[in-house]
C-alpha positions, 0 to 999 in steps of 0.5 A: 383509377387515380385519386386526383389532387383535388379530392386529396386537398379536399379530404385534408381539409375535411380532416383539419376541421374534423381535428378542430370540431370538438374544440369549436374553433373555426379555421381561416382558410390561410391556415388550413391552407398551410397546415395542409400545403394547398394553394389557398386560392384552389382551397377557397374553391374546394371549400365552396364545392363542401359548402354545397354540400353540408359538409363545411360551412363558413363563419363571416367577419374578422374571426370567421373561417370554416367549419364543419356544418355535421358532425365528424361522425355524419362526414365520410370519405365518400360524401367528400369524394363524391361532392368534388368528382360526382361518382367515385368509380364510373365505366361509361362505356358500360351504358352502351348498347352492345356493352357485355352485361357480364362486365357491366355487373361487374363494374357495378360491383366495383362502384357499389363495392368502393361507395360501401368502403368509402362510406364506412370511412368516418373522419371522426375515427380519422381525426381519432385515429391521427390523435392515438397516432401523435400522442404515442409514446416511442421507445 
């Protein structure tokens, strides 16, 4: 299992709006772009496939942009991951006839395991934990 680009820009992004939510501010997509280091047009695609979703939503006209359409508290890891690659974790092998049933529970329990850890992954404690991280004060 490998995290593709996709879902890594996906969730910084997430993350920078989940950072600028209390403040209301909406975010050009060149900004989040080069706050993250994503090619703005492949984040203009990445944005479109959250849109679908609920959990970004953009702001037209001069000032617009985006922003996040819930919460930070209602976002998780989980929901932006499956909104870009459907299923986090999936053994299609597994729906074959003459599959051992024992490795297909077994692979269940991977996929149920990794949606359980994902989704209890907020990008409210994300974007919280990133504050703690910077406002420290190093000896």
């Amino acid at each position: 299992m490998k995290l593709s680009v996709k879902s890594d820009y996906a969730a910084r992004a997430v993350l920078s709006l989940a950072r600028n939510h209390s403040k209301g501010r909406v975010m050009k997509v060149e900004e989040l772009a080069a706050e993250n280091g994503i090619p703005a047009n492949y984040l203009v695609q990445i944005l479109i496939e959250l849109k679908s979703r609920n959990i970004v939503r953009s702001v037209r006209g001069k000032e617009g942009g985006y922003l996040l359409a819930r919460l930070p508290s209602e976002i998780t890891l989980g929901q932006v991951l499956r909104c870009i690659h459907g299923p986090i974790f999936e053994a299609d092998a597994a729906s074959e006839p003459l599959y051992p049933p024992e490795l297909r529970e077994a692979w269940k329990k991977v996929q149920e395991g990794l949606d359980a850890l994902t989704d209890s992954i907020h990008f409210e404690k994300l974007a919280e934990d990133g504050a703690a991280k910077r406002s420290m004060y190093y000896i």
